[in-house]
C-alpha positions as CSV (number, residue, x, y, z in Angstrom):
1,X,94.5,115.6,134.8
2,X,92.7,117.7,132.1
3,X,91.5,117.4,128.3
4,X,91.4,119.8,126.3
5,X,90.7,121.2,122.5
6,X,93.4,122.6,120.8
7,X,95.6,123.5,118.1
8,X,99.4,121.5,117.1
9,X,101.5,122.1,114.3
10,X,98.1,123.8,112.9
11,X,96.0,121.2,113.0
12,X,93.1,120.4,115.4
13,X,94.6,118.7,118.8
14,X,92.9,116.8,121.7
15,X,95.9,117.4,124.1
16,X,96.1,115.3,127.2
17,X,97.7,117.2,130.5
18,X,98.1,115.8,133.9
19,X,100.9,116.2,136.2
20,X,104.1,117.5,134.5
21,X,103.2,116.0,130.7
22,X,101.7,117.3,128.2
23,X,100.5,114.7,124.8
24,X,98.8,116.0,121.7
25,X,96.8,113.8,119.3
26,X,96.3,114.8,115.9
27,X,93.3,112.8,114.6
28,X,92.7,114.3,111.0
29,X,96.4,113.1,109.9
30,X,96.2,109.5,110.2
31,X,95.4,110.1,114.2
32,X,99.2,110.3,114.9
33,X,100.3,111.3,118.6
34,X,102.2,114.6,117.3
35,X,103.4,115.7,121.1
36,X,105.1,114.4,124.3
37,X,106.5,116.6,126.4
38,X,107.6,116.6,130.2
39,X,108.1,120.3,131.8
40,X,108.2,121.9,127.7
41,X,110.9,119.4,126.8
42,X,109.3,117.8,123.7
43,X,110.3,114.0,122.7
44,X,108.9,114.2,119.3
45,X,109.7,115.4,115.9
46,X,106.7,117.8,114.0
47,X,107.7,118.7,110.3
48,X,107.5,122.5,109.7
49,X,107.1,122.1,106.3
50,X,103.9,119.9,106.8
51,X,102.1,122.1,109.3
52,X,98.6,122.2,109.3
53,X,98.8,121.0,105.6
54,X,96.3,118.1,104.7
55,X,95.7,116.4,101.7
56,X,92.6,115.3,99.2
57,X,92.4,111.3,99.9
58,X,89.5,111.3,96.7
59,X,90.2,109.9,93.6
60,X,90.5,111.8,90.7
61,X,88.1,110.1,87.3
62,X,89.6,107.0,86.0
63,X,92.6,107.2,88.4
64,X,92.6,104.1,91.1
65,X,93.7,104.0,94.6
66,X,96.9,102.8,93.9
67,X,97.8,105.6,91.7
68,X,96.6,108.1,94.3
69,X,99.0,106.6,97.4
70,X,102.1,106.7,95.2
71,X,101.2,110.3,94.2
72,X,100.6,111.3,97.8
73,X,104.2,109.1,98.6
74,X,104.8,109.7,101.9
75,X,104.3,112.1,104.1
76,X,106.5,112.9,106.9
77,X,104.4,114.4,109.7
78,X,106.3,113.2,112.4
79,X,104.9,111.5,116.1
80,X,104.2,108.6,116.4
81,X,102.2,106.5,114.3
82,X,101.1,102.9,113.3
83,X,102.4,101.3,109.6
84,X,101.6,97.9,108.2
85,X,104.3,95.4,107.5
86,X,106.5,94.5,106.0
87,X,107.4,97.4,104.2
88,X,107.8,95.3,100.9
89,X,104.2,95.5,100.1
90,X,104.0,99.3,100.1
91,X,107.4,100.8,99.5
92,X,108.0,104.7,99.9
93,X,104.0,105.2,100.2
94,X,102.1,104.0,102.9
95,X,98.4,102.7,102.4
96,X,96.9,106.7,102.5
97,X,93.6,105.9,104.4
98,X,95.5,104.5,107.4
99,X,98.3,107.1,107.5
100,X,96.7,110.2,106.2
101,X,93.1,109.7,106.6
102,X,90.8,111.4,109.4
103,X,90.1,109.2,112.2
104,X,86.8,109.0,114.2
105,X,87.7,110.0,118.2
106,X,85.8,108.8,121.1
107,X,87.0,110.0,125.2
108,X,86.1,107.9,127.5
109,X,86.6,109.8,131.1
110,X,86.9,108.9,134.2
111,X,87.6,110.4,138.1
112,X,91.2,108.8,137.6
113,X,91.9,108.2,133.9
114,X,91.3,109.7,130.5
115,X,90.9,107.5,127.0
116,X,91.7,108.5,123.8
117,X,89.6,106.3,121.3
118,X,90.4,106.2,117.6
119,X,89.5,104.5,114.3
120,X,90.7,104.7,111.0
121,X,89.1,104.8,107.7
122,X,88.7,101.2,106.1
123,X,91.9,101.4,104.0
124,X,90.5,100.8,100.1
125,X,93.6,98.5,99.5
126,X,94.1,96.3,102.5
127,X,90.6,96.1,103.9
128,X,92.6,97.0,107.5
129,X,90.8,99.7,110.3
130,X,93.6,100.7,112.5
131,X,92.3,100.8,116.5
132,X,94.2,103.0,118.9
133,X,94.1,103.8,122.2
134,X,95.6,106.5,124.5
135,X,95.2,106.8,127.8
136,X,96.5,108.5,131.1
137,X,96.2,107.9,134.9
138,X,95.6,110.5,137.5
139,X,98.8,110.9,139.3
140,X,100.9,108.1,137.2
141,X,103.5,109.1,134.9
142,X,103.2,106.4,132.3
143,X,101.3,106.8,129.1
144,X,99.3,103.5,127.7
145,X,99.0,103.4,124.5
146,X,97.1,100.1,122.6
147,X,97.3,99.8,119.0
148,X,95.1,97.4,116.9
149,X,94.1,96.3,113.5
150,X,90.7,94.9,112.2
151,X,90.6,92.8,109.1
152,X,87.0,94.6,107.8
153,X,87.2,92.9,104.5
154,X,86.3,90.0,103.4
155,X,88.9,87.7,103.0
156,X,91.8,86.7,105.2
157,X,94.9,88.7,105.3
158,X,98.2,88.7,106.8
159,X,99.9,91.7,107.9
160,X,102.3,93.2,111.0
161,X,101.8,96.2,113.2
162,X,104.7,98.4,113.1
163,X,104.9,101.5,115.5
164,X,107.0,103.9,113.5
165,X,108.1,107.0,116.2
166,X,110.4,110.2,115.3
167,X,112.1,111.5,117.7
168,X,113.8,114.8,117.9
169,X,118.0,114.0,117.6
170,X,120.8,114.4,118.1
171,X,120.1,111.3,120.6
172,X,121.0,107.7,121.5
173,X,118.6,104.8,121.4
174,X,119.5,102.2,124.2
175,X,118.4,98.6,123.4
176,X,118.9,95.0,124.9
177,X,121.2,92.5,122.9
178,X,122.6,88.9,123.8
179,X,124.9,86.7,122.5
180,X,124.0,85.5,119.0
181,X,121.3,87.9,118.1
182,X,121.0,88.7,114.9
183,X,121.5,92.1,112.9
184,X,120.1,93.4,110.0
185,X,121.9,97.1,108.7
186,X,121.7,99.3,106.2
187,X,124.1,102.4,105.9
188,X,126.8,103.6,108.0
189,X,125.4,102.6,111.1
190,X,126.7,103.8,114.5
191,X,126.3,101.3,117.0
192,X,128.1,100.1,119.9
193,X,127.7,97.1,122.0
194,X,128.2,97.7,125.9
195,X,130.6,95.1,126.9
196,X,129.0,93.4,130.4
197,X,125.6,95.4,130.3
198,X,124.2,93.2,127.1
199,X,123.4,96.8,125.9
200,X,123.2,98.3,122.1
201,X,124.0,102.3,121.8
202,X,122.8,103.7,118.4
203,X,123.9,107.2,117.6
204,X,121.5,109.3,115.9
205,X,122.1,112.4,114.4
206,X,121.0,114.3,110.8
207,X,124.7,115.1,110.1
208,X,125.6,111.6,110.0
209,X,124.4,109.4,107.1
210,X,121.2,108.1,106.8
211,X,120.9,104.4,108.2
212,X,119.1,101.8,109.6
213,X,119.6,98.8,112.3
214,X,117.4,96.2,113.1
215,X,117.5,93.1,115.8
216,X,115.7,90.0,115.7
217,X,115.7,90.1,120.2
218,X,114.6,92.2,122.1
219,X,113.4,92.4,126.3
220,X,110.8,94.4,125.5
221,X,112.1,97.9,125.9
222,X,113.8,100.5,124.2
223,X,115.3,104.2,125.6
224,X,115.9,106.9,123.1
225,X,117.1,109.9,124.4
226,X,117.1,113.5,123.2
227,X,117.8,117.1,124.6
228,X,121.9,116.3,124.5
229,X,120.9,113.1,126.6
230,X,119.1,114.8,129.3
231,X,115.6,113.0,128.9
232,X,114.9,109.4,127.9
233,X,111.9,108.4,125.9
234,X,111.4,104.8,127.1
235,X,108.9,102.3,125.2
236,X,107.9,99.1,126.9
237,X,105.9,96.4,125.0
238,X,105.1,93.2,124.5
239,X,108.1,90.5,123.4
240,X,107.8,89.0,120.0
241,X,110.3,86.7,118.4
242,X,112.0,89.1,115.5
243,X,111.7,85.7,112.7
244,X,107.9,86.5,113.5
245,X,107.6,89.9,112.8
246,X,107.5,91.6,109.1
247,X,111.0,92.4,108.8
248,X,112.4,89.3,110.6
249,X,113.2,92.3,113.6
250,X,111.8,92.9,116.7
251,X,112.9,96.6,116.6
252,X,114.5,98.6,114.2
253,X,116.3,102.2,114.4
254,X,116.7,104.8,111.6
255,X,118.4,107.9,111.3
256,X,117.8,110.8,109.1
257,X,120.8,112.5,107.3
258,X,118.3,115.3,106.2
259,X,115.6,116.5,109.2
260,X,116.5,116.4,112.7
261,X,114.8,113.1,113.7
262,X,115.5,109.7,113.9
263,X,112.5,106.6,114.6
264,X,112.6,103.9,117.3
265,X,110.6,101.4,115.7
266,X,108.3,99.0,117.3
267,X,107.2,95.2,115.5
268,X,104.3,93.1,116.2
269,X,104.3,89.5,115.0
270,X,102.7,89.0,111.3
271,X,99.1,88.0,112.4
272,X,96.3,86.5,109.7
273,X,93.0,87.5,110.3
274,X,89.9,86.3,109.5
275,X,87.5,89.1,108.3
276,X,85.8,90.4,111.2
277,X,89.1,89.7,113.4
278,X,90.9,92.1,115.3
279,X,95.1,92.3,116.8
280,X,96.3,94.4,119.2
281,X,99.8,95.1,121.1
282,X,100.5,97.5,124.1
283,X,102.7,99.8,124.5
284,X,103.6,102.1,128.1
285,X,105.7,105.2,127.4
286,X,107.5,107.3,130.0
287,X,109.9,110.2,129.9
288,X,112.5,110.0,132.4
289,X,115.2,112.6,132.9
290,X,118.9,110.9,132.9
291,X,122.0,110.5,135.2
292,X,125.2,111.8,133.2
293,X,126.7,107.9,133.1
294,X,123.3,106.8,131.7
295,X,125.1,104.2,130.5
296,X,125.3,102.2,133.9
297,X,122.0,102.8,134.5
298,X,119.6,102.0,132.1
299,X,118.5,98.8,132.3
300,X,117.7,99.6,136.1
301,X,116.1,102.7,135.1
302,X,113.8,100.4,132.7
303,X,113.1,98.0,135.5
304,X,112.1,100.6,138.0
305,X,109.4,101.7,136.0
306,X,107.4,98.6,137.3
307,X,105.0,96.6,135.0
């Protein structure tokens, strides 16, 4: 279990190794987790077009904040990363202190686990500091990953957290469905319920069209898989009730028809806080490698993982 200082997708890294993983946090891009890898097979999509390219958050004279995020519009970095919601409020362009801004890093270290602290600018627009942390066990597989929001304004607000992940495809994201859960789609999306597993299959790949599935249920997991279905990216997290969350959806799934990626989305519940208030959801991450009839096995695969 090691930290070190380093360099990914040409930008400044704190990469986190231990055991047969390797994770790489990019902190001056809106702090995103840009790497996960197991034994050099990486999980996550970098844009090459965007590497080690940053961009001036200061506004130009007379111009206002708003102006400046839909110039920026949005940036495609790739990793994993934390978005408000819903979406409504913001559109194509994210609020640019929270997804492009530099955040402050603290590491907290012990003799069996490593923590990642970060905090993001004040956003000017929302009056939200995104909290985020990352940490790793000595000899245990599974990453933790806690993400939070402050309301550091003053005035109440009302927003969701939204984990927003892009994963390199072609792939299949695995979900939990039951009878009389509700869909939201968008596109041509490929999906296929597993008769007698209670399963969703969503196929992802950038030469199909570009679409997007959501679900209002969820158990609390989700498996996307990459690498022609050898590995399995699974998310745990808390369970939230989709009618609570921003986009009435638990967890959503969008495919790219343009860059080879495609996100397994996250939702917290829409939460109003006072100022000086603070949310937070948990997430644990694992990579697994997968049995060819993955199919029959992933729920118990999920379970195994433990709590």
């Amino acid at each position: 279990m090691d930290i070190r200082y380093g360099t990914f997708a040409e930008f400044a890294s704190i990469d986190l190794e231990w055991m047969d993983y390797k994770l790489s946090i990019t902190p001056t891009i809106g702090g995103r987790v840009l790497s996960y890898a197991y034994r050099g097979h990486e999980m996550l999509y970098a844009m090459p077009s965007l590497m080690g390219e940053r961009f001036d958050l200061e506004l130009t004279q007379g111009q206002t904040i708003d102006e400046k995020r839909l110039e920026l519009g949005m940036k495609l970095y790739g990793g994993f990363k934390t978005w408000l919601a819903p979406q409504d409020l913001w559109g194509n362009a994210p609020y640019i202190d929270l997804d492009l801004g530099e955040y402050s890093v603290m590491i907290d270290k012990t003799s069996h686990s490593i923590t990642v602290k970060l905090e993001s600018p004040i956003c000017r627009q929302t009056g939200i500091q995104f909290l985020r942390n990352v940490t790793i066990y000595k000899d245990s597989p599974t990453v933790e990953v806690l993400m939070g929001m402050k309301n550091a304004s003053k005035q109440e607000v009302c927003y969701g957290l939204w984990d927003v992940t892009q994963v390199n495809s072609p792939g299949k994201v695995y979900f939990s469905t039951k009878p009389g859960a509700q869909y939201s789609k968008w596109g041509d999306v490929q999906m296929e319920e597993i008769e007698g597993h209670n399963l969703v299959k969503v196929e992802c790949h950038n030469e199909l069209d570009m679409f997007k599935i959501g679900i209002d249920y969820t158990e609390g997991w989700m498996l996307s898989t990459t690498h022609h279905d050898r590995f399995g990216y699974v998310k745990r997290f808390d369970v939230y009730k989709g009618n609570l969350c921003g986009h009435k959806n638990a967890i959503e799934v969008f495919n790219s028809n343009v860059y080879p990626y495609y996100e397994a989305e996250v939702h917290g519940q829409l939460t109003t806080l006072q100022p000086g208030e603070e949310y937070y959801m948990k997430q644990y991450w694992n990579i697994i490698e997968l049995p060819e009839n993955d199919i029959d096995y992933v729920r118990e695969i999920v379970e195994n993982l433990g709590g």
